[in-house]
Legacy VTK file of the C-alpha trace (Angstrom):
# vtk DataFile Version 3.0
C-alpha trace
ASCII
DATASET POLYDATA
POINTS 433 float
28.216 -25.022 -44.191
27.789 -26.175 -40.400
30.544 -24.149 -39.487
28.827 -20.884 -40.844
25.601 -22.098 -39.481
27.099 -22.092 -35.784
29.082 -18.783 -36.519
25.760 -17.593 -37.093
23.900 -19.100 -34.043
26.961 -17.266 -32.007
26.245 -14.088 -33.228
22.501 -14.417 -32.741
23.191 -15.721 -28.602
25.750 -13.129 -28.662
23.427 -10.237 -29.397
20.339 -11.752 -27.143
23.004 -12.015 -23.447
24.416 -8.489 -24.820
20.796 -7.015 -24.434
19.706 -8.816 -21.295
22.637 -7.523 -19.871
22.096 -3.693 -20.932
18.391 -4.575 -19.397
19.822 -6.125 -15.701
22.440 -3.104 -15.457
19.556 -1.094 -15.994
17.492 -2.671 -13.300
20.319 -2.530 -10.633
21.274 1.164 -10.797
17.529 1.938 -10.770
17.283 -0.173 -7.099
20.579 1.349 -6.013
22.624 -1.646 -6.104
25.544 -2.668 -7.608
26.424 -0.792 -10.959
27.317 -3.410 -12.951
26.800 -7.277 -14.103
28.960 -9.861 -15.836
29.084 -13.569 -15.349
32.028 -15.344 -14.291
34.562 -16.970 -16.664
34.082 -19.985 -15.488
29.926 -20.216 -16.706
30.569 -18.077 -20.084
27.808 -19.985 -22.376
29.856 -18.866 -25.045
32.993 -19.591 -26.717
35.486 -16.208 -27.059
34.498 -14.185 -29.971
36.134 -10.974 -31.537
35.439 -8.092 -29.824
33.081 -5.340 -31.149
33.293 -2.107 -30.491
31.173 -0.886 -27.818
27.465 0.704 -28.285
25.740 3.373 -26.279
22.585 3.287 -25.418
20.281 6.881 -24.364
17.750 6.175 -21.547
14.872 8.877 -21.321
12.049 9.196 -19.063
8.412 8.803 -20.395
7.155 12.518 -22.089
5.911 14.509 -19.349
7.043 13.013 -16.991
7.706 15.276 -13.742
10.846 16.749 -12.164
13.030 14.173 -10.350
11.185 11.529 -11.796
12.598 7.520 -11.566
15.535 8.239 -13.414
16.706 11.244 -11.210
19.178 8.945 -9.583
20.470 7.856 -12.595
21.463 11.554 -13.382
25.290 12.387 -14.781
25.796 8.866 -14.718
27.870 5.936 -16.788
28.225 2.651 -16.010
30.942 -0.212 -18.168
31.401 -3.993 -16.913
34.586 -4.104 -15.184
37.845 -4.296 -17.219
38.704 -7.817 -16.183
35.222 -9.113 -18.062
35.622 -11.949 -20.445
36.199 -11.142 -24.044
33.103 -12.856 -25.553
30.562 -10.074 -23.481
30.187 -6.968 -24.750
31.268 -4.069 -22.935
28.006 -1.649 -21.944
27.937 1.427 -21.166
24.868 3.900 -19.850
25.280 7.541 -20.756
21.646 8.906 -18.523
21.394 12.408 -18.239
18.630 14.981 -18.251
18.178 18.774 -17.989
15.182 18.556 -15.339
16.490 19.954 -12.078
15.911 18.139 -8.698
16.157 18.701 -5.013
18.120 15.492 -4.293
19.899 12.787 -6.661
18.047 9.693 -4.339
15.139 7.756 -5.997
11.859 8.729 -5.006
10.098 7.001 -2.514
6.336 5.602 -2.084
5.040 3.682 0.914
3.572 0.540 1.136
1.671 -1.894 3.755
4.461 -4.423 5.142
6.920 -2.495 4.440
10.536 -1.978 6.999
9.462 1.347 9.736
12.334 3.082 10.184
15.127 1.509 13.009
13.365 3.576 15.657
11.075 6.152 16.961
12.709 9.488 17.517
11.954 11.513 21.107
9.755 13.731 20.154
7.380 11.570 19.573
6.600 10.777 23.479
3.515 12.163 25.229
1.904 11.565 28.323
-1.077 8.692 29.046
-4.316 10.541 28.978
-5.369 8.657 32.522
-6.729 10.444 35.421
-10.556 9.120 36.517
-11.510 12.768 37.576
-10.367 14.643 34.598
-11.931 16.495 31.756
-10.916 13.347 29.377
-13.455 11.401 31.291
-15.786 13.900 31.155
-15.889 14.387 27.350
-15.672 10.263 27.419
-18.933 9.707 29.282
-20.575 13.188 27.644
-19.756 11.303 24.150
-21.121 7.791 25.440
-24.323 9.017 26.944
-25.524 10.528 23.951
-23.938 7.969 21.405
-21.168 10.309 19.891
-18.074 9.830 18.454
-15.130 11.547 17.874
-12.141 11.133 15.230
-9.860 11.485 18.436
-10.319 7.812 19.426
-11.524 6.638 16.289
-8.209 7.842 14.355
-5.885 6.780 17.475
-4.736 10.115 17.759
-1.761 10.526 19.978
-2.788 14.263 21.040
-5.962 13.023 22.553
-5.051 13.010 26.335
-3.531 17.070 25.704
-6.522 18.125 23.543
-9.106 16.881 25.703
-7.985 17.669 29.328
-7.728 20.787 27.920
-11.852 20.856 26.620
-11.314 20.124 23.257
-12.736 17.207 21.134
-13.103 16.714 17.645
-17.043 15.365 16.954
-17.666 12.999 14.665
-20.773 12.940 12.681
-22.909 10.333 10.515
-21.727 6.902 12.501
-17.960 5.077 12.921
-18.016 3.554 9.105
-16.494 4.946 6.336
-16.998 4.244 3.096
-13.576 4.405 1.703
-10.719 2.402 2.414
-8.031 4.549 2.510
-4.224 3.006 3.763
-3.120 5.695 6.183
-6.501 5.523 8.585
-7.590 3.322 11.255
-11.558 4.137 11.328
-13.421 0.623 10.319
-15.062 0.328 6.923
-17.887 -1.007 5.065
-19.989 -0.100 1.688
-23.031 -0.113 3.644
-22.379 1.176 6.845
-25.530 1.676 9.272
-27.739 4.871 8.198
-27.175 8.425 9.795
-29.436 9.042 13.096
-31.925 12.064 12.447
-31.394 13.268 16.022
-27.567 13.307 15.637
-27.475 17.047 14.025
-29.649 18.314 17.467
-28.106 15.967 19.877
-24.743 17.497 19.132
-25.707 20.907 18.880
-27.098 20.386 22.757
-24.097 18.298 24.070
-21.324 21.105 22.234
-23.142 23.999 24.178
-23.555 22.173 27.619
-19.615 21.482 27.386
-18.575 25.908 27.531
-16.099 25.436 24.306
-16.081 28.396 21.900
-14.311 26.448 19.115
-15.460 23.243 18.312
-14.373 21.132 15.393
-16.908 18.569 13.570
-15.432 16.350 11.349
-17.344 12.223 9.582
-16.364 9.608 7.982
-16.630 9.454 4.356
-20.423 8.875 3.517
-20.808 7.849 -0.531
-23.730 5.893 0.498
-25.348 9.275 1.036
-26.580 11.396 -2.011
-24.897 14.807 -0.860
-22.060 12.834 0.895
-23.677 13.792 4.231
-23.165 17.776 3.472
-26.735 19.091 4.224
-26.355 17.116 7.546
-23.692 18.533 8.419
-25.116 22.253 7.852
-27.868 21.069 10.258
-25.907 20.532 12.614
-23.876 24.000 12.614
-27.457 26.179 12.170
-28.707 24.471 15.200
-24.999 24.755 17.490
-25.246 28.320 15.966
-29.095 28.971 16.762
-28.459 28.031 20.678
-24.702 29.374 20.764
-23.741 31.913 18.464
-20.870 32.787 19.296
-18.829 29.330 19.671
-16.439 29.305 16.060
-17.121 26.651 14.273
-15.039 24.324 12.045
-15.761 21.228 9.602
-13.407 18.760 8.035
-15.418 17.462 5.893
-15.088 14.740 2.787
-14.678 15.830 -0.704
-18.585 14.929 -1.153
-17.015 13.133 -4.139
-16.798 16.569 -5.990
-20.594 17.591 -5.452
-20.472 21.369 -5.751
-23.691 22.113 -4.541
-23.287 20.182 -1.694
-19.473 21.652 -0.740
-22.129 25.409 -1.433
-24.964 23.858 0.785
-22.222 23.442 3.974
-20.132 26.764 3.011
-23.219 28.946 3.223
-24.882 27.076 6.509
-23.009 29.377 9.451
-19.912 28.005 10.017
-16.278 29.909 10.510
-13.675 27.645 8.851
-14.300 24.788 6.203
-11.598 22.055 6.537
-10.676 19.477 4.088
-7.755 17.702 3.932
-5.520 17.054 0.355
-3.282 14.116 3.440
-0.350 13.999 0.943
1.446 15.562 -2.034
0.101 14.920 -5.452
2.623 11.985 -6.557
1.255 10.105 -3.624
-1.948 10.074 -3.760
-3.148 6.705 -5.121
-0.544 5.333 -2.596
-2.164 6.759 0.032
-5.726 7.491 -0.540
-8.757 5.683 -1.273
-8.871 5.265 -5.483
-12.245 7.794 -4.926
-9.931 10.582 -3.466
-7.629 12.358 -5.544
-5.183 15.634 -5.508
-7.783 17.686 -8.237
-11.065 17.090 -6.800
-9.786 17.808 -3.514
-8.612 21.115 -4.734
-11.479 22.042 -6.370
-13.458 21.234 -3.385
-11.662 23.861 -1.298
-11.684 25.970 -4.286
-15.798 25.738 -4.491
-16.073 26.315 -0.212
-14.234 29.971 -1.287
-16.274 30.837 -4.047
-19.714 29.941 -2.248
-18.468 31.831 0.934
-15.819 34.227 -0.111
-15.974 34.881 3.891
-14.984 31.472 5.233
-11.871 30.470 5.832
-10.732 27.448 3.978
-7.910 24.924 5.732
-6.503 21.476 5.160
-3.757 18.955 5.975
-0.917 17.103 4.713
0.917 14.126 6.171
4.631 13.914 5.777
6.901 11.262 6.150
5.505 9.046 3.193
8.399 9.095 1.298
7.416 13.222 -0.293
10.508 14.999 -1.381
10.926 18.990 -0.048
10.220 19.816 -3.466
6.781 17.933 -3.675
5.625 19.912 -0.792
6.498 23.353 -1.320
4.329 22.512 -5.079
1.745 21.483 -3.409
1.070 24.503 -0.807
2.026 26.825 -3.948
-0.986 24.833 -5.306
-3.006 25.480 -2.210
-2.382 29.190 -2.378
-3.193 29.653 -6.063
-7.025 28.255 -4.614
-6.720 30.910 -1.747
-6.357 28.639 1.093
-6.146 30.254 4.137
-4.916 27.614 6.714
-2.100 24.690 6.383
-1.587 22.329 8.994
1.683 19.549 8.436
1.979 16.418 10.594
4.143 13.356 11.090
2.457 10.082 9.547
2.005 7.079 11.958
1.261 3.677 11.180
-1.877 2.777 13.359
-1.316 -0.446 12.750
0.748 -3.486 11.032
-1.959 -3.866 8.374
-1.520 -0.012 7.486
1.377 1.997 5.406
4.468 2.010 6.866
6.081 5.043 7.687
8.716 5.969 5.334
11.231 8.026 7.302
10.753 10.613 10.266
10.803 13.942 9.622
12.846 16.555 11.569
11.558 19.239 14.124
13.794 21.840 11.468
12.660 20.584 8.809
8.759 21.494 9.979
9.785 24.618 10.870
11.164 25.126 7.600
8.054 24.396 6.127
6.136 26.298 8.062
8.277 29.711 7.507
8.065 29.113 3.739
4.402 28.882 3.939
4.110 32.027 5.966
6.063 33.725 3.568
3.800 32.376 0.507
0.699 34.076 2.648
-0.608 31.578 4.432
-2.699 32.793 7.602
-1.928 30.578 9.548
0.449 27.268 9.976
0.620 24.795 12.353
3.947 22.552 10.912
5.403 19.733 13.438
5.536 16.430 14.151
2.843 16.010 16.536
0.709 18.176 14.824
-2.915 16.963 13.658
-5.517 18.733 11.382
-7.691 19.034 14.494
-5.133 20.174 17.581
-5.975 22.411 20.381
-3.155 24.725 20.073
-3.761 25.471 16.629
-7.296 25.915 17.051
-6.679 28.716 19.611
-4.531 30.491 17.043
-7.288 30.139 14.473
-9.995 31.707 17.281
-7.766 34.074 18.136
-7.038 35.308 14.190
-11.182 35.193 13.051
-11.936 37.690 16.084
-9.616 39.809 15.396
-10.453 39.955 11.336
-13.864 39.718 12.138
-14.222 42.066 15.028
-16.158 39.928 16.574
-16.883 42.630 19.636
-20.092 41.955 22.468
-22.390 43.698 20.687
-21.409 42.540 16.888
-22.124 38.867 18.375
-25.508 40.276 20.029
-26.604 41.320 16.569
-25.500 38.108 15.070
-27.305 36.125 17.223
-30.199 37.738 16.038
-29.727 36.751 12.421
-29.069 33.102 13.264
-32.092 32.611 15.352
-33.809 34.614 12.304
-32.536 31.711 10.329
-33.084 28.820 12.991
-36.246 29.389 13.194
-36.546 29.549 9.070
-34.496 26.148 9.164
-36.776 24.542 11.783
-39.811 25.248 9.687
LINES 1 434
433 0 1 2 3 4 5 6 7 8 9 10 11 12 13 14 15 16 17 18 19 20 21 22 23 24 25 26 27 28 29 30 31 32 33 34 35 36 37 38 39 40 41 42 43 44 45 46 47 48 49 50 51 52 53 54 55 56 57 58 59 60 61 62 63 64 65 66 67 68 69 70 71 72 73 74 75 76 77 78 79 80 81 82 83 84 85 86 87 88 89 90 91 92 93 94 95 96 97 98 99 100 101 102 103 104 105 106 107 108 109 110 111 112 113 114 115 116 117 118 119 120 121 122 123 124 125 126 127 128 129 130 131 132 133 134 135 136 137 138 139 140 141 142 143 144 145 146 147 148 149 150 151 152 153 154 155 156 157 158 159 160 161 162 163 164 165 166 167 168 169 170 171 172 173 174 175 176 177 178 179 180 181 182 183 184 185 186 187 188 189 190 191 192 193 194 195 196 197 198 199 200 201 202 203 204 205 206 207 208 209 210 211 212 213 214 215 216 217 218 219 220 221 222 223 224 225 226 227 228 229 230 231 232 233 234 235 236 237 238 239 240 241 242 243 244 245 246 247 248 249 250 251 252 253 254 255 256 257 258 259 260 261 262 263 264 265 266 267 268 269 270 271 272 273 274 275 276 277 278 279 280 281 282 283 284 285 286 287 288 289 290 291 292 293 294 295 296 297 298 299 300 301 302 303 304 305 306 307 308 309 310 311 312 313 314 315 316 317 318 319 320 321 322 323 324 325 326 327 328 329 330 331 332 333 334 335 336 337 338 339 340 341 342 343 344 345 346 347 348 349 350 351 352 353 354 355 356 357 358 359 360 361 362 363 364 365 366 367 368 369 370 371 372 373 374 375 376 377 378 379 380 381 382 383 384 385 386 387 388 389 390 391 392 393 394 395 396 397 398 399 400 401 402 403 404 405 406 407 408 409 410 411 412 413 414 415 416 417 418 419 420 421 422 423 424 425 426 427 428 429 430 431 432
């Protein structure tokens, strides 16, 4: 009787090391490590026991899951303990395979704060020191200071902003330095309650914009949720009034995703300006990675989707980061995506880590593989791309493209802008009253 009872109490250990096994082997292919486990002969708990015959074991993904999903590296292959294993453990083996195609057999990636940056920067990646104490960077500088403006460019670190603004352009930032959102990629300070929006702000920067001779000008805020319309109606404030004194300057706002208000995405698409910007910053896989838990891939969609249908006549843009550990794959669905919504500008960039306490950057993408990007998104009908590393949703070269491409589709001749100066002081003056 006591020697069935331990014959029994064999089996029973048996089976429970013969499943945690199956369970580590699992765990190590899906890190990339070694492909198998077994313990050494010399710490078997387990006296030698007849061999069974082997058992096979399917491994699926969850239902629905998406293309090239955690088990894509797992794909087409088996896995046995080695041949010289001890008799008493069982012999496992992993037959994984699936009929969802994929771009590459690696596991995908997802960033994360504190995580290893790649061994080094690449070249590309070096650009001049804005410096110079007579140039038009000092100029914008003390123009922003006097009248208590900001702009993304220094708020955002951006490493274009010595090139964009010796060369008059700035990106204006509206409704304070505080965002409401917390998102990992961005450097601008937070709070829930930041400091309420100045009154003045809207005609303060309408003044200062025409005074600096730009005729493209880019506005762009923090994220306002404090704010019942997200900060959208003073935002169209500000472009009646820069259009009321200067009608011809283009104008363009990157603007939040006024947590999905569609009247107030309506109220900014149908106030004057030329190109409404918002940006999706990473493919849709990503996005809680990346992105404040109040942003997400849909609403951001729809938002661009609702600046079109309010102003079939606008141009809608917006920007995705790369380098956060997106496959080629994840990218080309998500500016399909974009043009399904008829969005008429994409703009791709290299990620940076502003800082230690921000998302490391996953891997640096190639010059050629930007310029791939950009040459399949031309083909898909984008208007416009601006696709390389050092390219931001606000940069000067792109924005010359962009003034270039309205005047031509608009026509935008001496006397068509005489006759729309007109209408906007028609409506200025409406506005003002």
């Amino acid at each position: 009787e006591r020697e069935r009872e331990r014959e029994r109490e064999r089996e029973t250990l048996n089976k429970v090391l013969s499943e945690t096994m199956m369970y580590l082997s699992c765990f190590v292919l899906c890190i990339g490590g070694s492909s198998a486990f077994t313990f050494p002969p010399s710490r078997n708990p387990l006296p030698a026991q007849p061999r069974r015959p082997s058992r096979r074991r399917q491994v699926t993904g969850r239902p629905g899951q998406s293309r090239g999903g955690l088990l894509g590296s797992l794909r087409g292959q088996s896995t046995a303990l080695p041949a010289g294993a001890s008799d008493d453990v069982e012999t496992l083996t992993l037959d994984i395979s699936s009929s969802s195609p994929t771009t590459s057999d690696a596991p995908l990636r997802v960033p994360r704060v504190g995580a290893d940056m790649p061994a080094q920067r690449p070249d590309w990646f070096r650009v001049p020191a804005p410096g110079g104490d007579k140039t038009k960077f000092r100029e914008l500088q003390s123009g922003l200071r006097d009248l208590n403006l900001h702009t993304v460019c220094e708020e955002a670190q951006c490493p274009n902003i010595g090139e964009c603004w010796n060369g008059g352009t700035a990106t204006i930032m509206l409704l304070g330095d505080t965002c409401t959102r917390g998102c990992r990629f961005c450097a601008i300070k937070t709070d829930s309650k930041p400091p309420p929006a100045d009154p003045e702000e809207p005609f303060n920067t309408a003044c200062e914009i025409a005074r600096w001779g730009v005729d493209y000008i880019v506005m762009t805020s923090v994220d306002r949720d404090d704010m019942e319309d997200g900060g959208a109606d003073h935002f169209a404030k500000t472009v009646e009034y820069l259009k009321a004194i200067k009608p011809e300057v283009l104008v363009e706002c990157l603007v939040s995703d006024f947590q999905g208000n569609k009247p107030a995405v309506s109220r900014l698409s149908r106030s004057g300006l030329d190109v409404y910007a918002h940006n999706v910053e990473t493919v849709e896989r990503l996005q809680r990675h990346v992105r404040d838990r109040r942003a997400n891939y849909k609403q951001s969609m729809d938002v661009l989707a609702y600046a079109k249908e309010a102003n079939p006549d606008v141009y809608t843009k917006t920007s995705l980061m790369l380098g956060l550990g997106e496959t080629e794959e994840e990218v080309i669905r998500c500016m399909e995506d974009l043009r399904s919504i008829d969005c008429d500008v994409l703009t791709l960039g290299q990620y940076l880590r502003p800082t230690d306490h921000h998302l490391a950057v996953v891997e640096y993408v190639t010059p050629e593989q930007f310029k791939k990007y950009e040459d399949v998104g031309m083909a898909m009908g984008f208007k416009y791309m601006a696709s390389g590393p050092l390219i931001r949703s606000s940069y000067k070269a792109g924005e010359f493209f962009m003034k270039s491409m309205i005047a031509r589709e608009r026509g935008l001749s001496s006397g068509l802008v005489g006759q729309k100066r007109e209408k906007l002081e028609e409506r200025s003056t409406v506005t003002a009253r």
